[in-house]
C-alpha positions as CSV (number, residue, x, y, z in Angstrom):
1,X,-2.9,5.1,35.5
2,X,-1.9,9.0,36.9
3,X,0.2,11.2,35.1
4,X,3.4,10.5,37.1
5,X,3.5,6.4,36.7
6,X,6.1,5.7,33.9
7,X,5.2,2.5,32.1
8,X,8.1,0.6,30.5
9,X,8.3,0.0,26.7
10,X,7.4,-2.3,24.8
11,X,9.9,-4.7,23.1
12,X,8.9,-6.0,20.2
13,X,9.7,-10.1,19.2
14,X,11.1,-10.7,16.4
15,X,8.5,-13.2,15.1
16,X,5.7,-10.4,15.5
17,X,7.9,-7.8,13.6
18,X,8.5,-10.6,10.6
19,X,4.5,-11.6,10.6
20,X,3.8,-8.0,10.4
21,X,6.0,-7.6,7.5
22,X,5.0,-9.9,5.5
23,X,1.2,-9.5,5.8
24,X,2.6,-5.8,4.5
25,X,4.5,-7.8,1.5
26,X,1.3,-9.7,0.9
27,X,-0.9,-6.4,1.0
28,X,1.6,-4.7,-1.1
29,X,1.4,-7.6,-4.1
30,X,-2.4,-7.5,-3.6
31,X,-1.9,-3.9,-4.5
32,X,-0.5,-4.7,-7.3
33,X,-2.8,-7.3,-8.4
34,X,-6.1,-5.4,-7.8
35,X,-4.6,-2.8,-9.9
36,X,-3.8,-4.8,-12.9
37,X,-7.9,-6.2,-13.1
38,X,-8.5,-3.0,-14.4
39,X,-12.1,-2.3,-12.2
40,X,-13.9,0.1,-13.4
41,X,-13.6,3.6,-11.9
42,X,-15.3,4.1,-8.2
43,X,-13.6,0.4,-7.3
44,X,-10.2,0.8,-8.8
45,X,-10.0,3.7,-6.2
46,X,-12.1,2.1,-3.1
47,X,-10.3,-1.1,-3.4
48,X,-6.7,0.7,-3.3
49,X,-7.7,2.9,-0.5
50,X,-9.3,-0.3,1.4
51,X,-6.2,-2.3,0.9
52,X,-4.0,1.2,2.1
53,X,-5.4,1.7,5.1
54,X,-5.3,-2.1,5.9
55,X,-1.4,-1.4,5.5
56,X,-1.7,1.9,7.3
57,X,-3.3,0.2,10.4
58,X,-0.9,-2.7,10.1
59,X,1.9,0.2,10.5
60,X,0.0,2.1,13.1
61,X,-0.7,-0.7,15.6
62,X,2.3,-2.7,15.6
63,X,5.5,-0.3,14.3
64,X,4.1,2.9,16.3
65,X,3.5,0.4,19.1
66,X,-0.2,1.9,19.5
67,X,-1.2,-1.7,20.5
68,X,0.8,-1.0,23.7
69,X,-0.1,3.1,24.3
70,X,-2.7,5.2,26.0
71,X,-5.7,4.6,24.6
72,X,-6.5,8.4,23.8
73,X,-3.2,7.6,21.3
74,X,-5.4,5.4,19.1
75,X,-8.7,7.6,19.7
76,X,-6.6,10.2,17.9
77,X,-5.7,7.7,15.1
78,X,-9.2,6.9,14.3
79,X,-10.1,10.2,14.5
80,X,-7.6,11.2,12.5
81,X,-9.2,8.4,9.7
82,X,-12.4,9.0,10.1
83,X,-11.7,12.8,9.1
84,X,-9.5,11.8,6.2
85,X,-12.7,9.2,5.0
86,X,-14.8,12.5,5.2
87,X,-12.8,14.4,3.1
88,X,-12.1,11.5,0.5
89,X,-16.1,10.7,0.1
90,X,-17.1,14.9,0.1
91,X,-14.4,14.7,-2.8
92,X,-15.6,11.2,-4.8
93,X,-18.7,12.9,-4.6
94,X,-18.4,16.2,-6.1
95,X,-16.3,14.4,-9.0
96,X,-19.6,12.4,-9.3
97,X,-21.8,14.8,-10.3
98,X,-19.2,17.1,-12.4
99,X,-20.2,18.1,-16.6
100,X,-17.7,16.7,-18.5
101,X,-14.6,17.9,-19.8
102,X,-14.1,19.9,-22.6
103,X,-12.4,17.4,-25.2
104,X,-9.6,19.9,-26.6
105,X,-8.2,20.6,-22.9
């Protein structure tokens, strides 16, 4: 497709918009959930950033219509994640390998 074609937007139904929101309703109460088990530290915080960007791409894809954009829209996106992943696991493991805490802080 050349930079001058215009392509028409997308109209979302109204049964797509509803399935999307409640698989977000459903994520959101298995947010919840998870965090009541009370996991044990490095899966309390992978399991809510699993089930996040689950909603995130739920978001992305259907309500920033990236489903129906140029492709180098979602290359961005995932780019985007992949660099935010990078920084989250160079954090988790610097927190790994700290001394402890001084007690009377």
């Amino acid at each position: 497709m050349s930079a001058q074609e215009h392509h028409g937007h997308h109209i979302a139904s109204v049964k797509m918009l509803w399935s999307v929101g409640i698989g977000l309703t459903i994520l959101t109460v298995l947010t919840v959930v998870v965090s009541s088990l009370g996991l044990p530290s490095p899966l309390d915080i992978l399991s809510a950033l699993a089930i996040a960007l689950a909603k995130a791409f739920l978001v992305a894809t259907f309500f920033m219509a990236l489903k129906w954009e140029h492709r180098f829209n979602a290359v961005l996106l995932i780019g985007a994640v992949v660099f935010f992943l990078l920084m989250v696991g160079v954090t988790l493991l610097d927190t790994m390998y700290r001394i402890e805490v001084v007690p009377s802080f």
